[in-house]
N, C-alpha and C positions, 0 to 999 in steps of 0.2 A: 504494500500500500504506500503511495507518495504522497506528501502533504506537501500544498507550496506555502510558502512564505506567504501571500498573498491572502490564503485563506484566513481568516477570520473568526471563525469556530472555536467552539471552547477546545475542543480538541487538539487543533491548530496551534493554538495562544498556548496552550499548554505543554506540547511538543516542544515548541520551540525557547520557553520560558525552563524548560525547570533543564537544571541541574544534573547532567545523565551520569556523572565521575562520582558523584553522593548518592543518588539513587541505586547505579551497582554496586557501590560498595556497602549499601545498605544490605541488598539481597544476597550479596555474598556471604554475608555476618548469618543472616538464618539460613543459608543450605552448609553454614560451615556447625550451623548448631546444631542439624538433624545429624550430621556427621558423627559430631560427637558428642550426641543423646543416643545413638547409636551404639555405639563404639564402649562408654562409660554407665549407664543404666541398668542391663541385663543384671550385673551380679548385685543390686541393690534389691531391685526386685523381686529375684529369686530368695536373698536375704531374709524378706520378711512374708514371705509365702507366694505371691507372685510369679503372673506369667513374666518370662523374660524378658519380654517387651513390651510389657502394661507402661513404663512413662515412656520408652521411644514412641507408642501408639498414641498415647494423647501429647505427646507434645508436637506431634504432625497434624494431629485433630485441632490443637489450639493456633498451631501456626496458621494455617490455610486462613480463618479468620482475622489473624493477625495481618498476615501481607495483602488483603485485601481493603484494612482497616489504613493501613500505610498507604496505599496506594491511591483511597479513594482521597482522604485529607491531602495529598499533594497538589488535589485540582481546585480547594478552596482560596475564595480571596481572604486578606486578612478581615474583610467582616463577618464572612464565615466563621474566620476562625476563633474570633471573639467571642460569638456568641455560642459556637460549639463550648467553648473552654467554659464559659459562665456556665451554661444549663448542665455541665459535665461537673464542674464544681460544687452547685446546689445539689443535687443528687447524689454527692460522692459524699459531701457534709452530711445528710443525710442519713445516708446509709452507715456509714461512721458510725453514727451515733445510737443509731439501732443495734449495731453488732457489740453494742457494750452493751446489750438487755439479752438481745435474743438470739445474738451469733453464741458459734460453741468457743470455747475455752481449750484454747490449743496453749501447751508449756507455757502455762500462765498469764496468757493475753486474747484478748477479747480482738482478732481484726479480721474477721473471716462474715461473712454469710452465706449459710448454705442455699442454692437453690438445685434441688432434686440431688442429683448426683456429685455436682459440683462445687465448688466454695470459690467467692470470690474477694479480693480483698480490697476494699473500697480504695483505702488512701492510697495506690498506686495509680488509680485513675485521675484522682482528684492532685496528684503530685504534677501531671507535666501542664492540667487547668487550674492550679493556683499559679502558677510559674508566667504563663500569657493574662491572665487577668490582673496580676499584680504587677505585669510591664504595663496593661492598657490604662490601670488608674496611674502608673507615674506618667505615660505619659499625655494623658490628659492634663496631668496636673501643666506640663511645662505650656500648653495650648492657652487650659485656662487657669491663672494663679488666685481666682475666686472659689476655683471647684479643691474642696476637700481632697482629691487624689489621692495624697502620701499617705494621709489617716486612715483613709480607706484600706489603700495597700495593706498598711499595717495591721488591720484589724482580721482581715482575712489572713494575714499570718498566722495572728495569734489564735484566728478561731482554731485552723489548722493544726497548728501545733499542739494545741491546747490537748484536744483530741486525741493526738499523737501522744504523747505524755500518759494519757490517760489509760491507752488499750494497756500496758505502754510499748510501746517502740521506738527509742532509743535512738537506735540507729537510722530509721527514717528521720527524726527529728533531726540528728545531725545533719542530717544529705538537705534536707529542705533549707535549713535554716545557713546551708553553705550557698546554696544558690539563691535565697535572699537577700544575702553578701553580696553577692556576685551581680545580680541586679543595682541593687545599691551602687556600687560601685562604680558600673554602666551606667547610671543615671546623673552620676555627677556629686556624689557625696563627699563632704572635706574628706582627709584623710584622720582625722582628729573622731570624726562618727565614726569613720571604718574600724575605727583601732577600742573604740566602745564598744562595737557589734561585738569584734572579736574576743574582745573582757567578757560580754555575756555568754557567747557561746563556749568559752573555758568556764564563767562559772553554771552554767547549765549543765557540763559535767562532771562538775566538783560534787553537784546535787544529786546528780544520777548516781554516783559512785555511793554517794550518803543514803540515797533514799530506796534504790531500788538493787534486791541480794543479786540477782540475777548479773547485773551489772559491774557489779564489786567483784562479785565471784570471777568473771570473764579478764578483767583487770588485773586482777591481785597475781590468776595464771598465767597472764600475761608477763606481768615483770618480775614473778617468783613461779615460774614451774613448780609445779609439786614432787617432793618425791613419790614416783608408785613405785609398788610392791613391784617384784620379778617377775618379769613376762607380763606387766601390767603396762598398756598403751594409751594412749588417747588420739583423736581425732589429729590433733599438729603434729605429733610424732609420725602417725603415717600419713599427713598431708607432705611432709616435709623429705620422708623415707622415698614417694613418689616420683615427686622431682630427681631425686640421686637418681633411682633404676630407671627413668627416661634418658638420661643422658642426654644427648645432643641429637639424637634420630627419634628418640623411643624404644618401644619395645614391642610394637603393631598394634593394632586396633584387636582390641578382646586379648591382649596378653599380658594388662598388667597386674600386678600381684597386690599392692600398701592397696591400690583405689578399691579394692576386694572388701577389705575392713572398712572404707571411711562411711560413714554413715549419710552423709549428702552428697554421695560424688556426683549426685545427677542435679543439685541443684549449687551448695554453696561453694563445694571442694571442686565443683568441675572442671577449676583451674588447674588443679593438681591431676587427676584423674586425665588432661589433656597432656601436662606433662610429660606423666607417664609415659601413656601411647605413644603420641606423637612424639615427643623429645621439644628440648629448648627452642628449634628452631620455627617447629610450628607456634609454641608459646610469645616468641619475637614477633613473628608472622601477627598472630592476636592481636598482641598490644599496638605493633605498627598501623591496623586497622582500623584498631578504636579510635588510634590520635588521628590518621587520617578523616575520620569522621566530624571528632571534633573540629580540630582546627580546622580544617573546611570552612564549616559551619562558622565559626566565629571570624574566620578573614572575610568570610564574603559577607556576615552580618554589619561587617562595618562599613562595604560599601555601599547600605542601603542608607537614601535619605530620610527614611522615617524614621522617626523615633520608638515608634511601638513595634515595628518590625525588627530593627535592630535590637532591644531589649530583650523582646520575647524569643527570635531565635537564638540568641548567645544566651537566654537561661536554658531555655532549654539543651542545647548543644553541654551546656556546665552540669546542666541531672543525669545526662547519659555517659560523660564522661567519668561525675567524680563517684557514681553509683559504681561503674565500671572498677576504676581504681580502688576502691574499697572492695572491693568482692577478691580482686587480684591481692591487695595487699594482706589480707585475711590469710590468704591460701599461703603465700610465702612470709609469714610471720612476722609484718613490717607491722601491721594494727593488730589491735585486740580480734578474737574469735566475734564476729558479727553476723548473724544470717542475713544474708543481702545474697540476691542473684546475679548472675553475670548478664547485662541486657542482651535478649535475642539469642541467646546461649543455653542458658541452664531452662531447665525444665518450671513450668508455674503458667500457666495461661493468664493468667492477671497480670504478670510482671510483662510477662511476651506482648500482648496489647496494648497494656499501656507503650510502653518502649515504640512500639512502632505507631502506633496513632502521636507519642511526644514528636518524633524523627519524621512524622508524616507533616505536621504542621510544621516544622521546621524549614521544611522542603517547599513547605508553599509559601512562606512568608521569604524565602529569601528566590520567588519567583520576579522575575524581571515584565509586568504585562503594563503596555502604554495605557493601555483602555481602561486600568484602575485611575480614578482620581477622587476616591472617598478617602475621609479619615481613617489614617491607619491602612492604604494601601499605601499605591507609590504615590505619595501627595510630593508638595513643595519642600526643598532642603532646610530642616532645624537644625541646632544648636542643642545640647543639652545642656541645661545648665543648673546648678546646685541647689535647687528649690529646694532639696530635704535640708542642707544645712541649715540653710538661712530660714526655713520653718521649723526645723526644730530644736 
């Protein structure tokens, strides 16, 4: 099929507009995940009674929804994607807030809702529509310095977070509350604010380590391993054991031994469990990926004249990235043990949609189309300038 330049169509406008070096290496990232849901899965499964391909089967069942989800969000204008994020947001609030009543109670946190077979978990949806909602109030605010914005922003933070605290998780709190940094930042905030955000978010883990055992406990074996008994292991000894017997090639696909024991190779160790098999240089290959992603995302974000586009795709490009690098860093003993998934990767139908509906909008908002001229598409070249300083 030829499309000319001349055509007009959304189809057309969109060919031509979007970004084909981020969109393949989007789709790379999930056939490299069926690869190695494949590859790392079986013996986890089997583990706990399981056919041996009960999560390679649904993590292809959730993908198909997912790259369709990615794909459709690419052909949105940024007014779509506004209001997609908003009514995604209310609902994810929501729903949040119900799974503290009437969601089940998994290792002591409330973030799931069952429906029929399946469990969903709200606040990964509602992570990459707080991220564009809290760019469109800042940058409304720079439009109008009559309109509330930054308060706004911030109050949908805190509802967020509040929540997050509450199931608790921890760990999303931190990942949010780093790309509400990271926003901030983009928008123009002193350095003198930046460097308060960053005092609260160390004392917000001073509190977590205080308040919640779970927490402490992850921490404390962290920087004191415990002694165990003989012939007694834990999860980083054979995340770590992995990495060695991969080597630099691997050891093939179904032939490693530590990913046998680790109890999430199919979700949070999967970086270990790729190790293995594959060896260090599929590992490199990974990470060269993600960055490419990232940074992508965030060079071309700044060549956009909006303000809400620029924001909103450089947070998001900073959720898929730092979510990324905490999952990585977990696995090779850089941070504390955290269950975070690898995006597009590990096994979770929640985290796989969200991730590519965040990367979907991403992709549309840093679309090039002349025929936008609303607020929040390709309007007139701004300035960002330090309105949170100076109001707060």
């Amino acid at each position: 099929m030829l499309i000319s330049r001349k055509d007009q169509g959304l189809l057309a406008r969109w060919w031509f507009s979007t970004d084909w070096a981020l969109m393949g290496a989007v789709f790379l990232l999930m056939a490299l995940g069926v690869i190695f849901s494949l590859a790392a899965s079986p013996p986890v499964a089997e583990r706990i009674g399981l056919d041996g391909f009960h999560f390679f089967r649904r993590h292809v069942f959730f993908l198909v929804p997912a790259a369709m989800v990615f794909l459709v969000a690419t052909f949105m204008t940024g007014r779509q994607v506004r209001r997609a994020a908003l009514g995604l947001f209310l609902l994810g609030i929501v729903l949040m807030v119900l799974a503290l009543f009437i969601g089940p109670q998994i290792k002591g946190a409330h973030r799931w809702i069952n429906i029929g077979s399946f469990s969903i978990q709200p606040s990964e949806f509602v992570k990459p529509a707080f991220v564009v909602l809290a760019a469109w109030l800042l940058s409304e605010s720079l439009k109008r310095p009559d309109m509330p914005g930054v308060w706004l922003a911030w109050s949908t933070y805190f509802v967020f977070v509040g929540l997050l605290v509450k199931q608790p998780d921890i760990g999303q709190t931190m990942l949010v509350t780093g790309a509400w940094g990271a926003l901030l930042f983009i928008y123009g905030l002193r350095w003198r604010y930046i460097a308060g955000l960053a005092g609260a978010l160390a004392a917000m883990g001073v509190m977590a380590y205080a308040v919640f055992p779970h927490v402490r406990s992850r921490i404390d074996r962290y920087l004191n391993p415990p002694q165990l008994p003989d012939g007694a292991r834990d999860q980083m000894d054979f995340a770590m054991e992995a990495f060695r017997n991969g080597g630099l090639l691997g050891m093939g696909p179904g032939g490693g031994i530590a990913n046998k024991h680790l109890p999430d190779a199919h979700t949070d160790f999967l970086f270990a469990a790729i190790g293995e098999e594959f060896g260090l240089v599929a590992c490199l290959a990974l990470v060269a990926l993600y960055a490419f992603i990232v940074l992508r995302i965030l060079f071309r974000a700044q060549e956009l004249r909006d303000p809400f586009r620029r924001m909103a795709a450089s947070g998001l490009a900073v959720v898929f990235g730092l979510q990324a690098f905490i999952n990585m860093g977990v696995n090779v003993q850089l941070l504390p043990a955290k269950g975070m998934t690898l995006p597009l990767i590990s096994y979770g139908g929640s985290s796989l949609i969200s991730a590519a509906f965040g990367l979907g909008m991403a992709l549309a908002l840093l679309r090039r189309d002349a025929r936008e001229t609303v607020s929040g598409d390709a309007g007139p070249a701004e300035t960002l300038r330090p309105v949170v300083a100076q109001g707060a």
